[in-house]
GUMI-182889 format. One record per residue (C-alpha): chain; x, y, z. Coordinates in steps of 0.001 Angstrom, whole numbers. Layout:
<nodes>
unit: A	c1: X	c2: Y	c3: Z
...
</nodes>
This chain:
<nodes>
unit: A	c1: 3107	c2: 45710	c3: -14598
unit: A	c1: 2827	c2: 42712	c3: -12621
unit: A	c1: 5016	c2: 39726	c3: -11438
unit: A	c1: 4051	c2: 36339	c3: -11625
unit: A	c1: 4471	c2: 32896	c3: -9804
unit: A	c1: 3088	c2: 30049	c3: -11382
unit: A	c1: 3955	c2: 26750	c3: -8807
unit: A	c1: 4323	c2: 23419	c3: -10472
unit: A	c1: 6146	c2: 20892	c3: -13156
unit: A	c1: 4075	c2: 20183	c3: -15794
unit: A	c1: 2573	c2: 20450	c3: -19075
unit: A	c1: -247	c2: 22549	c3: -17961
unit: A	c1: 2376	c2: 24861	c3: -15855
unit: A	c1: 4254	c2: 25320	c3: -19489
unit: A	c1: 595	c2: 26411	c3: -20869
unit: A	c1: 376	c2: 28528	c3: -18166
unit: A	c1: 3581	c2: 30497	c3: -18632
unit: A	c1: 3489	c2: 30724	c3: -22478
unit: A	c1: -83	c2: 32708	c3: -22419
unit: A	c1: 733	c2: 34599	c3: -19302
unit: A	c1: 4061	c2: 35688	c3: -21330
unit: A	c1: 1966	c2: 37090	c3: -24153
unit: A	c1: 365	c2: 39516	c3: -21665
unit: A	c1: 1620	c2: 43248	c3: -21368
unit: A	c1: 312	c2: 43439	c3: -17994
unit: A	c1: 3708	c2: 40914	c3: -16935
unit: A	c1: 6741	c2: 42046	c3: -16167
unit: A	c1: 8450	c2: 39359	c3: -14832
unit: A	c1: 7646	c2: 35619	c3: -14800
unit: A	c1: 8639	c2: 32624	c3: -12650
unit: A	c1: 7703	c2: 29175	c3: -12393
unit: A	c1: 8609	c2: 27074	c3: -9552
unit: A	c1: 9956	c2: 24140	c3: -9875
unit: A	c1: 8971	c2: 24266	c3: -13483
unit: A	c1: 10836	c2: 22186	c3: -16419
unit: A	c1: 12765	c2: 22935	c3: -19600
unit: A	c1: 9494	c2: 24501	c3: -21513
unit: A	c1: 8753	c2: 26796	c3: -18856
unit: A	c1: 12375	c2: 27975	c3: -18817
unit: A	c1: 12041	c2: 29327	c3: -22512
unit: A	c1: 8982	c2: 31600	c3: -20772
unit: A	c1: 10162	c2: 32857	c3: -17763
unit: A	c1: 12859	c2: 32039	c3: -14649
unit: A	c1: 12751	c2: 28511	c3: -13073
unit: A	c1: 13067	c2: 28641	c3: -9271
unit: A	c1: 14290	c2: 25768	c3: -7454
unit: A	c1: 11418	c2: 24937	c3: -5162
unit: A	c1: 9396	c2: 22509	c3: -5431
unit: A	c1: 5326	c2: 22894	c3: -5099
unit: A	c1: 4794	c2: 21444	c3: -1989
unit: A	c1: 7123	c2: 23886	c3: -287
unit: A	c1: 4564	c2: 26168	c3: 974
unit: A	c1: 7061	c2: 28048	c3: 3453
unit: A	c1: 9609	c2: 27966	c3: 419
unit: A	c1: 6940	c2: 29918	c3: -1968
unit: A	c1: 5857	c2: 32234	c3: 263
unit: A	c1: 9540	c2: 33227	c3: 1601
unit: A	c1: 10482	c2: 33723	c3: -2227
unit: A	c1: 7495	c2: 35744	c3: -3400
unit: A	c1: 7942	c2: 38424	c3: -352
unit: A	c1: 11677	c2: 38502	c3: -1499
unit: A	c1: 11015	c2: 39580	c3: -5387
unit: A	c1: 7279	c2: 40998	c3: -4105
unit: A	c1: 5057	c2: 38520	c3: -6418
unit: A	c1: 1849	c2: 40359	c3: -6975
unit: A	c1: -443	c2: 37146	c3: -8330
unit: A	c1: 790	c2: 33315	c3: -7210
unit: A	c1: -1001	c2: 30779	c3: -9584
unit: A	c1: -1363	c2: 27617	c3: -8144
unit: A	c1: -1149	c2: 24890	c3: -11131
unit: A	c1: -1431	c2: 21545	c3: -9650
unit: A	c1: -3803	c2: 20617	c3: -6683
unit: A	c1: -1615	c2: 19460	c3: -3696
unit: A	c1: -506	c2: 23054	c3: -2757
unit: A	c1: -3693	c2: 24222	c3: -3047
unit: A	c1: -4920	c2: 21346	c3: -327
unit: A	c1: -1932	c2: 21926	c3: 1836
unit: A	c1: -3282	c2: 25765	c3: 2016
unit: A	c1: -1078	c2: 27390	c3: -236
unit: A	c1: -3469	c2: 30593	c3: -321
unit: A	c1: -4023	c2: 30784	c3: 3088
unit: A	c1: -210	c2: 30694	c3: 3675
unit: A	c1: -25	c2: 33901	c3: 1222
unit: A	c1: -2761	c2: 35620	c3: 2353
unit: A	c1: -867	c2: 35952	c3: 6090
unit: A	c1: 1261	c2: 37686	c3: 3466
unit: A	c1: -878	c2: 39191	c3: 1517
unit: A	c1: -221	c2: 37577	c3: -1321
unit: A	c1: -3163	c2: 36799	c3: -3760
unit: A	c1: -3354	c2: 33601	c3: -5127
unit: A	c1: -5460	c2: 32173	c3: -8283
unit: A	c1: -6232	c2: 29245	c3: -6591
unit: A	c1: -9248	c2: 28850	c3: -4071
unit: A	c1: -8604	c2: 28659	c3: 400
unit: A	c1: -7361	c2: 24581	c3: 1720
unit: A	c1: -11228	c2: 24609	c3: 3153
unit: A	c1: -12879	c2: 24959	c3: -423
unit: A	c1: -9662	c2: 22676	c3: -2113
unit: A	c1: -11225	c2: 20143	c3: -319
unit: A	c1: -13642	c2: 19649	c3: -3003
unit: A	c1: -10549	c2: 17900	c3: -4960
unit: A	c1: -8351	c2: 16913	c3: -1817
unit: A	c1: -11357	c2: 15164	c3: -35
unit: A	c1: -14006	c2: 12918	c3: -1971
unit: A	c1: -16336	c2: 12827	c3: 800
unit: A	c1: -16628	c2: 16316	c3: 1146
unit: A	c1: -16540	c2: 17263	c3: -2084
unit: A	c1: -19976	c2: 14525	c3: -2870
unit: A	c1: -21179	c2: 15776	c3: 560
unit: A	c1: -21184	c2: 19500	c3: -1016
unit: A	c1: -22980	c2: 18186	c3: -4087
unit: A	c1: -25905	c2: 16213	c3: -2030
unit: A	c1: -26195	c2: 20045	c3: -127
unit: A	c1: -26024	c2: 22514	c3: -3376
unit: A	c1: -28473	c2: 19801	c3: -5519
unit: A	c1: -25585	c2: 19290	c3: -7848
unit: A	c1: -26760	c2: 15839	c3: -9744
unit: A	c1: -24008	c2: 12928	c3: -9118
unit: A	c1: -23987	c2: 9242	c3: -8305
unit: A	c1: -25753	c2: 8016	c3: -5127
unit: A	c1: -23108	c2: 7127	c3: -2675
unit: A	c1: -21787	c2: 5986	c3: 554
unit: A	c1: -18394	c2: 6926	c3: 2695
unit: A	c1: -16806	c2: 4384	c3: 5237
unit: A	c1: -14018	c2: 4807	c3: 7846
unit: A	c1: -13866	c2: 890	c3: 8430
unit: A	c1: -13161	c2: -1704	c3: 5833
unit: A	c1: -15457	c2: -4444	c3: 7729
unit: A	c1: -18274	c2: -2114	c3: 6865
unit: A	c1: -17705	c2: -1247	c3: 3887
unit: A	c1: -17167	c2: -4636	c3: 3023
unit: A	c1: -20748	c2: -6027	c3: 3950
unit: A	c1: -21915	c2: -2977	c3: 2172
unit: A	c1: -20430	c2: -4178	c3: -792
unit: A	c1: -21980	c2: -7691	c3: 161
unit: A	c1: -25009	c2: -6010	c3: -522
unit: A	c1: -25430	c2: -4188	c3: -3410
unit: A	c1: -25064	c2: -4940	c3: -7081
unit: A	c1: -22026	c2: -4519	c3: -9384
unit: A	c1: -20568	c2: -2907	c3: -11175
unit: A	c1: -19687	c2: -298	c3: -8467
unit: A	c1: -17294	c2: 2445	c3: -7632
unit: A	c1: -14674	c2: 2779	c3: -4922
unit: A	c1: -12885	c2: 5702	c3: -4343
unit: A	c1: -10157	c2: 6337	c3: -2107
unit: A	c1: -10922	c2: 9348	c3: -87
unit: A	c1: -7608	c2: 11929	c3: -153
unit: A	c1: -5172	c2: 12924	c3: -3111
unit: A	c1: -3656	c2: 9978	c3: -4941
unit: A	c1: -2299	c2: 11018	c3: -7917
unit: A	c1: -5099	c2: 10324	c3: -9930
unit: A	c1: -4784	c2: 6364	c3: -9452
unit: A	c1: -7413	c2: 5920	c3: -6736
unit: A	c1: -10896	c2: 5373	c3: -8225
unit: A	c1: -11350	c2: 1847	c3: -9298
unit: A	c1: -14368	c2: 656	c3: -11073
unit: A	c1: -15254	c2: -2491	c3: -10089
unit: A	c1: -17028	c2: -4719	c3: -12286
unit: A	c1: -17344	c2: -7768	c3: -9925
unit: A	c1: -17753	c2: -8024	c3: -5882
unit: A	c1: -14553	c2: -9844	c3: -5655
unit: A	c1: -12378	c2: -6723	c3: -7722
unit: A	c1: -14639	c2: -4084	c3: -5470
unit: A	c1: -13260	c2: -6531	c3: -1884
unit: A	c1: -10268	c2: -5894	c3: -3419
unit: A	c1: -10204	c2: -2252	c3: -3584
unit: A	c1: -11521	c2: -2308	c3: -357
unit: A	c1: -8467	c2: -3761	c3: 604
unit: A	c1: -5836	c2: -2021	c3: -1221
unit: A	c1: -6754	c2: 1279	c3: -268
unit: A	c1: -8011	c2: 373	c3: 3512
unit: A	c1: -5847	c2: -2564	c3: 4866
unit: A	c1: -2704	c2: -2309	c3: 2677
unit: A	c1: -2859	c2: 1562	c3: 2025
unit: A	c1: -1590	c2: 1904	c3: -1329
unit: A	c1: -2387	c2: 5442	c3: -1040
unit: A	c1: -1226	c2: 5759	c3: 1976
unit: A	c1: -3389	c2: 8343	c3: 4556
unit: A	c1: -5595	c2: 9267	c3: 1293
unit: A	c1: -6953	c2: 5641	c3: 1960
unit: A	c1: -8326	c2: 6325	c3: 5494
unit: A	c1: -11960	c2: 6733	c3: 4027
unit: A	c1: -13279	c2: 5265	c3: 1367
unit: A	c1: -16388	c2: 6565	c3: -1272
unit: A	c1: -18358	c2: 3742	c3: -2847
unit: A	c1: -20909	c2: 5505	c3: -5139
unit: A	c1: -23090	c2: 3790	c3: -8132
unit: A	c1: -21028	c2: 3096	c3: -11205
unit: A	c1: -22371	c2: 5809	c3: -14323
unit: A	c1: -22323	c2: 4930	c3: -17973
unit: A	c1: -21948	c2: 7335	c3: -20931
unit: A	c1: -19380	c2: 9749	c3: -22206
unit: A	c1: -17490	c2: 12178	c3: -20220
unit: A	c1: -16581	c2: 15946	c3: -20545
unit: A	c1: -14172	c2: 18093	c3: -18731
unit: A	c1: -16304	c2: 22002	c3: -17806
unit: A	c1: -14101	c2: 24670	c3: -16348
unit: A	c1: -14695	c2: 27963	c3: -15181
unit: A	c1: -13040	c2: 31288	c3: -13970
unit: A	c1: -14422	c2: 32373	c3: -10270
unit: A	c1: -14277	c2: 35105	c3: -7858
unit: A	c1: -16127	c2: 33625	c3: -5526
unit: A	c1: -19284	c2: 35460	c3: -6998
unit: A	c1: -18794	c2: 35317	c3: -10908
unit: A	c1: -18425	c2: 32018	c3: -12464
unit: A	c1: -17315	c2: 32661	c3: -16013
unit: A	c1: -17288	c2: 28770	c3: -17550
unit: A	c1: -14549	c2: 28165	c3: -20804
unit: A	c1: -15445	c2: 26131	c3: -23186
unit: A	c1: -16160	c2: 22120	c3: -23139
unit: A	c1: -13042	c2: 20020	c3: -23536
unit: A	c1: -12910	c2: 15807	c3: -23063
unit: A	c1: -9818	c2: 14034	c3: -21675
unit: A	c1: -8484	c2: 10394	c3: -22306
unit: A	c1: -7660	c2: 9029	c3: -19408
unit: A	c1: -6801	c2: 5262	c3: -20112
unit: A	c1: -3048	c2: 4726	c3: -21458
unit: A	c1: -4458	c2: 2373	c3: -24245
unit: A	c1: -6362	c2: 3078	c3: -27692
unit: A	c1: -9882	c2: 2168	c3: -27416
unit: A	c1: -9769	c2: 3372	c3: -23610
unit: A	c1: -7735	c2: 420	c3: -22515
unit: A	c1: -5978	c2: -104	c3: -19753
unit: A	c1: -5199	c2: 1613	c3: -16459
unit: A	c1: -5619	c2: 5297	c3: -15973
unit: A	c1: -3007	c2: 7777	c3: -16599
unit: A	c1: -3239	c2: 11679	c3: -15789
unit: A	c1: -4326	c2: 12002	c3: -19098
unit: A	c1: -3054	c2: 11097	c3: -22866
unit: A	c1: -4510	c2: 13776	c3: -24933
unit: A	c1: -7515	c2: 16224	c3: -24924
unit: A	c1: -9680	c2: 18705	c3: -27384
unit: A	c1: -11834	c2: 20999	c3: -27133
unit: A	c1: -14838	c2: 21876	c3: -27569
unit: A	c1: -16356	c2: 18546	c3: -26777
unit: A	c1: -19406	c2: 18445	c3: -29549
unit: A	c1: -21119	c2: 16431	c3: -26217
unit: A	c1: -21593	c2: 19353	c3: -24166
unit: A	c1: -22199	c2: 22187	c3: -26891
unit: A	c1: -21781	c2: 26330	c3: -26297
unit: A	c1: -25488	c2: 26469	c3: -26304
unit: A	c1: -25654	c2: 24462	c3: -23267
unit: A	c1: -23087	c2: 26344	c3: -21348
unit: A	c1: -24657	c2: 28766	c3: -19275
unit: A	c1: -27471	c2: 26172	c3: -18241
unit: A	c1: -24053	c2: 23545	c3: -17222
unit: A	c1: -22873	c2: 26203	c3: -15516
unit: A	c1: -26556	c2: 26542	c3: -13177
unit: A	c1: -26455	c2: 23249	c3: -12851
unit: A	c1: -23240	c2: 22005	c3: -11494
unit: A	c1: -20788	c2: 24865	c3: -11151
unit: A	c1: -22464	c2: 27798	c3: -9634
unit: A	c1: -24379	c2: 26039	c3: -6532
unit: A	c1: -21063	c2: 24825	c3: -5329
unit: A	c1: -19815	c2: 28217	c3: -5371
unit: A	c1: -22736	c2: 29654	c3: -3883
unit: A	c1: -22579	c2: 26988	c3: -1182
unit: A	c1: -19573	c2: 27389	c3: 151
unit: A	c1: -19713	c2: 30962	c3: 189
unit: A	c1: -22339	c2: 30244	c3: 2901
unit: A	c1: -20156	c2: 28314	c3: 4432
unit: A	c1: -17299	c2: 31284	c3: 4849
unit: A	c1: -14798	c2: 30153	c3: 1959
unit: A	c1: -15243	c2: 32197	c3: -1299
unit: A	c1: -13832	c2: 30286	c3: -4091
unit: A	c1: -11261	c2: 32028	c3: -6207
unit: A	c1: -9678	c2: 30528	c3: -9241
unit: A	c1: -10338	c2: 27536	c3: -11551
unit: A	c1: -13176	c2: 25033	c3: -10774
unit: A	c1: -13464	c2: 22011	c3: -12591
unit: A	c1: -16257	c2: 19941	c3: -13147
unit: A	c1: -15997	c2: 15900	c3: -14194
unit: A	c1: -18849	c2: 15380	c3: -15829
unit: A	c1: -20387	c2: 12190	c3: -17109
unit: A	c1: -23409	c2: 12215	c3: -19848
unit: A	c1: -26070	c2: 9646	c3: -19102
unit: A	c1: -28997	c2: 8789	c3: -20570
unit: A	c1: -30924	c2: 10690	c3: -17473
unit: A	c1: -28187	c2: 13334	c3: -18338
unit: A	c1: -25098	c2: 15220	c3: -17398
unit: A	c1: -23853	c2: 13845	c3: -13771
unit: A	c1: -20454	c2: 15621	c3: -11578
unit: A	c1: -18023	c2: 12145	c3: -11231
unit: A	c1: -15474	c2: 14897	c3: -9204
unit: A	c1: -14699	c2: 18463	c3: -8585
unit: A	c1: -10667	c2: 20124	c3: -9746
unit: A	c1: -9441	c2: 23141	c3: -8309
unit: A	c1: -7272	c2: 23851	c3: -10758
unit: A	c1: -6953	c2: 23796	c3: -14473
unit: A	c1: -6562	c2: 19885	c3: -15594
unit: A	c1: -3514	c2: 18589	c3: -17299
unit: A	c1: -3896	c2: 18229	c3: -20665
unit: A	c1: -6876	c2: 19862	c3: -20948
unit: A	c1: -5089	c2: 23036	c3: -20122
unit: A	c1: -3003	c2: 23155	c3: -23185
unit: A	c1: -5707	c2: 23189	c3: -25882
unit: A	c1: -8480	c2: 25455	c3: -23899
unit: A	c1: -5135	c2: 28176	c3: -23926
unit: A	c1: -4597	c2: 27495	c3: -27540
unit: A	c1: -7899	c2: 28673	c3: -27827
unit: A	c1: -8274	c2: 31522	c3: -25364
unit: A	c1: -7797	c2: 34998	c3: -27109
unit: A	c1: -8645	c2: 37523	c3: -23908
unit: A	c1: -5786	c2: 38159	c3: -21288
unit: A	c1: -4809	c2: 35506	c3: -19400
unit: A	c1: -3050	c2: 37414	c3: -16775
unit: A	c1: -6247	c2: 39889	c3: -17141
unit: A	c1: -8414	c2: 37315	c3: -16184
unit: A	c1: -6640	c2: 35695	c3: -13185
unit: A	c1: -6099	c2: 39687	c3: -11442
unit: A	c1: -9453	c2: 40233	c3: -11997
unit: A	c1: -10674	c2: 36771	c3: -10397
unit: A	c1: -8160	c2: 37716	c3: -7292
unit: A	c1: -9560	c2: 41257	c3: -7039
unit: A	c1: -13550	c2: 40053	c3: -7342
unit: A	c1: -13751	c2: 41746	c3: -10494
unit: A	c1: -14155	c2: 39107	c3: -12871
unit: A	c1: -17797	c2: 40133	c3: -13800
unit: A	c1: -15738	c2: 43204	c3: -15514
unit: A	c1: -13485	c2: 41320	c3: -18220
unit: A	c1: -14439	c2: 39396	c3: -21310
unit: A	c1: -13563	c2: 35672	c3: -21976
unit: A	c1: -13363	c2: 35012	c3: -25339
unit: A	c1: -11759	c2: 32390	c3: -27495
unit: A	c1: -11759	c2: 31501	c3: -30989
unit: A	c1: -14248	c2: 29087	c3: -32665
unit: A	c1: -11504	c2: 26906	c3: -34128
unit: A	c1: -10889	c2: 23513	c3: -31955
unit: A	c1: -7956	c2: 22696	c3: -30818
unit: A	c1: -6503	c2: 19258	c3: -29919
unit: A	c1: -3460	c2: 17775	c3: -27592
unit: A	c1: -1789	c2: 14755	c3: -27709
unit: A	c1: 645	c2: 13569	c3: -25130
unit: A	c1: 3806	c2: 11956	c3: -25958
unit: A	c1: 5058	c2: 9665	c3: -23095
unit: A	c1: 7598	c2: 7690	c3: -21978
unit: A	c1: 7346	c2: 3642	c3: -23403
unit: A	c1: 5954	c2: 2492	c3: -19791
unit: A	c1: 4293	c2: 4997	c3: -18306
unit: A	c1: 2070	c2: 5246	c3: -15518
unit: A	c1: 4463	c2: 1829	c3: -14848
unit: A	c1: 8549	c2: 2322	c3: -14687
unit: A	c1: 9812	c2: 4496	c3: -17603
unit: A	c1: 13301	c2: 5446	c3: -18302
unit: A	c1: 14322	c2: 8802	c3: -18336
unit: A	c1: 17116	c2: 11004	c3: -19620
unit: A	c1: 16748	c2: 10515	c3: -23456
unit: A	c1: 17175	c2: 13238	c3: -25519
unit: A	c1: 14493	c2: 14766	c3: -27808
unit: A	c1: 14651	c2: 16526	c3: -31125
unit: A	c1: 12087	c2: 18086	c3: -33589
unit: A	c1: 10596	c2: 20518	c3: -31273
unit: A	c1: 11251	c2: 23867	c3: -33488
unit: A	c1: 10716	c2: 21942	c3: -36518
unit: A	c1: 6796	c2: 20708	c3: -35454
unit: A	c1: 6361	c2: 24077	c3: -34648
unit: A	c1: 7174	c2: 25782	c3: -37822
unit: A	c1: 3982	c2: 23695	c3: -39306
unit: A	c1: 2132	c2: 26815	c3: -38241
unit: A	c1: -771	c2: 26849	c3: -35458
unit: A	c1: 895	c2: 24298	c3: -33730
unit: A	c1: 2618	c2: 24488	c3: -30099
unit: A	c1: 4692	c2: 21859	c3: -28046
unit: A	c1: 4311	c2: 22092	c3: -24171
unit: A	c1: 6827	c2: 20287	c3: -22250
unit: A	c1: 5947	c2: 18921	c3: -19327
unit: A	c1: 8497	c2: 15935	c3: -17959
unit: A	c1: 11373	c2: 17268	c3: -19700
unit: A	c1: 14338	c2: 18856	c3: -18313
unit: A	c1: 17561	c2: 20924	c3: -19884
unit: A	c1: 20892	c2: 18806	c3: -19273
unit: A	c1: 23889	c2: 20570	c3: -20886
unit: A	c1: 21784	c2: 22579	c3: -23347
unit: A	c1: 20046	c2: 19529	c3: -24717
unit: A	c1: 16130	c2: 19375	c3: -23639
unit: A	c1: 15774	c2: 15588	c3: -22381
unit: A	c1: 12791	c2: 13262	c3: -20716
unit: A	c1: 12284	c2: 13682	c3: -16798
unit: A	c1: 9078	c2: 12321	c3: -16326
unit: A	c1: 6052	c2: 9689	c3: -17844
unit: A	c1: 4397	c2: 12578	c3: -19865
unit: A	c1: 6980	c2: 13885	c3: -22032
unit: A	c1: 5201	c2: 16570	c3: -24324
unit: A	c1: 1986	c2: 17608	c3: -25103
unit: A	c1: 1562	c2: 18192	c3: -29129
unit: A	c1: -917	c2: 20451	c3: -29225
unit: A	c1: -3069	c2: 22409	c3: -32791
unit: A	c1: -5327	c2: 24464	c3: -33810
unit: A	c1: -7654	c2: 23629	c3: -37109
unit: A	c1: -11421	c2: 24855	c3: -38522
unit: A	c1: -12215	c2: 21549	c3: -37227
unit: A	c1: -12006	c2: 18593	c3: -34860
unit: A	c1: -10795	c2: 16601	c3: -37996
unit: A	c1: -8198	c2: 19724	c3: -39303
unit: A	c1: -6533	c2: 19979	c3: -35880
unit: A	c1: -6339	c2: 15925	c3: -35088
unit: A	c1: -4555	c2: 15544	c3: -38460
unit: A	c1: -2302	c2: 19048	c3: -37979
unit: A	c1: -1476	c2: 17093	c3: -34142
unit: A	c1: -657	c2: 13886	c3: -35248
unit: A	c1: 1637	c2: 15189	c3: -37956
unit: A	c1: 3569	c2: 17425	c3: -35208
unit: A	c1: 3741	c2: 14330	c3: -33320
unit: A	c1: 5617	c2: 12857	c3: -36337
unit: A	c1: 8010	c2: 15295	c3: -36646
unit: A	c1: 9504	c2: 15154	c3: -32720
unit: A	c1: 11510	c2: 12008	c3: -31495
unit: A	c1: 12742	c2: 10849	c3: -28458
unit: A	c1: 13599	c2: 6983	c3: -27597
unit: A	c1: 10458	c2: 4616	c3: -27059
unit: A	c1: 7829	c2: 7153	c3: -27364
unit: A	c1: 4365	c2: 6404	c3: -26853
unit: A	c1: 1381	c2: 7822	c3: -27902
unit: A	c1: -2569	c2: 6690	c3: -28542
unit: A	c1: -3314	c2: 7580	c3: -32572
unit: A	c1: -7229	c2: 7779	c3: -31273
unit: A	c1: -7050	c2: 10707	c3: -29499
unit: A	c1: -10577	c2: 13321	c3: -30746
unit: A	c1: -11701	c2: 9857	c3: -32399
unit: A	c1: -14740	c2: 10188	c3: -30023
unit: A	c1: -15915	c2: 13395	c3: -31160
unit: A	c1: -15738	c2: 13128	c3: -34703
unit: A	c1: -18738	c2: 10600	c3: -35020
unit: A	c1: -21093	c2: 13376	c3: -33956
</nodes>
């Protein structure tokens, strides 16, 4: 029997907790800071997930056994090195391989040495040059700001004078603050995207199955970019067939090259992947599971989750089966009316149990909170509606009519979410 720590807020960190609850292996179960889903599945802590001195003091105290790192920022402040002084595993890889999220320049600089296919590109530490390079070249084009910034820092430009003025923004103003220091400007891709994840050791790479995220806040792909509105999986773009040959291609060089480089990577990589006509291409590198795509690869996991991550820690992972059912599952988020603007918060929301008593459906809470017993909104993405079906088209419709049973003031959702993958 093992305890658990799973560090972060969100949607994916409620995923997290609900299948690591099914296992027998756990005895006890705590999510720090987590939110009022992850309370129904184990103990909220009051620490937040930056708090690496915080997370290590409590998991001596109660003697965690596994630490599972859910979003990225721990990770890249060194979270597992800061528990292995302890001894403390944790499912999440070392700050020099979560570079490969925290850093864009070292994570395409990684790709150019393990022969992992992605968009030509450039890095620049002065916005003069970077400027003329721009000057230069043709459009549309790609800038990137270098560090962590909460998903908002990757602009595609479609003229010079929008690409000058990402230059700026993340260079002379610093929207991003520090994350804007450097900045990547790489070749703008067309096509569709997929989200490929995989269980590692640092040896085995076991990859789940295909999933694609919607990014953009608006139907049709509109708008600006959010952490994501909804996701399913599989993706019929990248098929189970193709799998193992993904996984040569753009998962397992990375691992094998920065094993070489003295930093095995343990826990979840992620690869961005965008289909092309000469096709599939990495856009960027995760080190942890994404948010929503989480929530529906779960659904459809069936082997031990808590199995899976021990035997990752221990280097065993070639031992334990993955599988996961056939059926697809699908997630839609349910947000606050202005997100990623302003939103307001604090408004109650009702039809949880009754969604869930449709059958094959779950509802994973991400910026939610309990105030006086009542579950109310705390963040931009509220819920994430998620179903199982035979089919892309069963579990969209099963979703969508969970998502008409819950209510909370101003909610917002896209009603195109899998729309993509039903016209193959």
């Amino acid at each position: 029997m093992v305890r658990i720590l799973i560090v972060g807020s969100g949607g994916r960190e409620h995923a997290l907790a609900w299948k690591l609850k099914q296992s027998p292996l756990v005895e006890r179960l705590y999510i720090a800071p987590g939110n009022g889903g992850t309370a129904l599945e184990g103990t909220n802590v009051p620490i937040k997930d930056d708090d690496l001195p915080g997370i290590v003091t409590f998991a001596k105290e109660k003697g965690i056994d596994l630490v599972v790192a859910g979003p990225e920022l721990p990770l890249v402040l060194g979270l597992a090195d800061a528990l292995a002084t302890e001894s403390i595993p944790c499912f999440g890889p070392d700050a020099y391989s979560a570079q490969l999220e925290g850093s864009k320049a070292f994570a395409k600089t990684i790709m150019r040495e393990s022969g992992v296919p992605t968009a030509d590109f450039r890095v620049f530490d002065d916005p003069m040059e970077a400027k003329d390079y721009l000057n230069s070249i043709e459009t549309p084009i790609v800038v990137k700001a270098d560090g962590l910034a909460a998903g908002k820092g990757v602009i595609v430009a479609k003229t010079r004078e929008e690409a000058l003025a990402a230059v700026d923004d993340i260079m002379v103003k610093k929207v991003f603050g520090s994350a804007g220091d450097h900045v990547v400007i790489e070749e703008a891709l067309r096509g569709e995207e997929a989200s490929f994840l995989a269980f590692c050791d640092g040896e085995t790479v076991v990859p789940l199955p295909s999933s694609q995220d919607h990014k953009a806040v608006g139907e049709g792909d509109t708008g600006p970019n959010t952490g994501g509105m909804g996701a399913y999986s599989p993706a019929p773009i990248l098929p189970r067939a193709d799998y193992e040959k993904t996984a040569d291609l753009v998962l397992r060089p990375i691992i094998k090259t920065l094993k070489a480089k003295g930093s095995n990577f343990v826990g979840m990589l992620y690869a961005g992947l965008m289909y092309t006509d000469k096709g599939p291409y990495v856009l960027e590198y995760n080190v942890r599971f994404g948010d929503p795509e989480c929530q529906p690869l779960l659904m459809r996991l069936e082997s031990d989750l808590a199995e899976i991550m021990l035997a990752c820690v221990k280097g065993r992972l070639k031992d334990v089966e993955v599988t996961y059912t056939k059926k697809t599952a699908m997630c839609v988020v349910m947000a606050a009316k202005g997100y990623p603007g302003s939103y307001p918060k604090g408004m109650p929301i009702s039809g949880i149990a009754d969604a869930e008593t449709l059958g094959d459906v779950k509802i994973f809470q991400a910026g939610t909170r309990i105030d006086n017993d009542r579950t109310v909104t705390s963040g931009g993405r509220v819920l994430g509606v998620t179903a199982l079906g035979e089919s892309l088209k069963t579990a969209q419709a099963l979703a969508y009519k969970a998502v008409d049973k819950v209510h909370f003031e101003n909610a917002y959702i896209r009603r195109d979410i899998g729309d993509k993958g039903l016209k193959y």
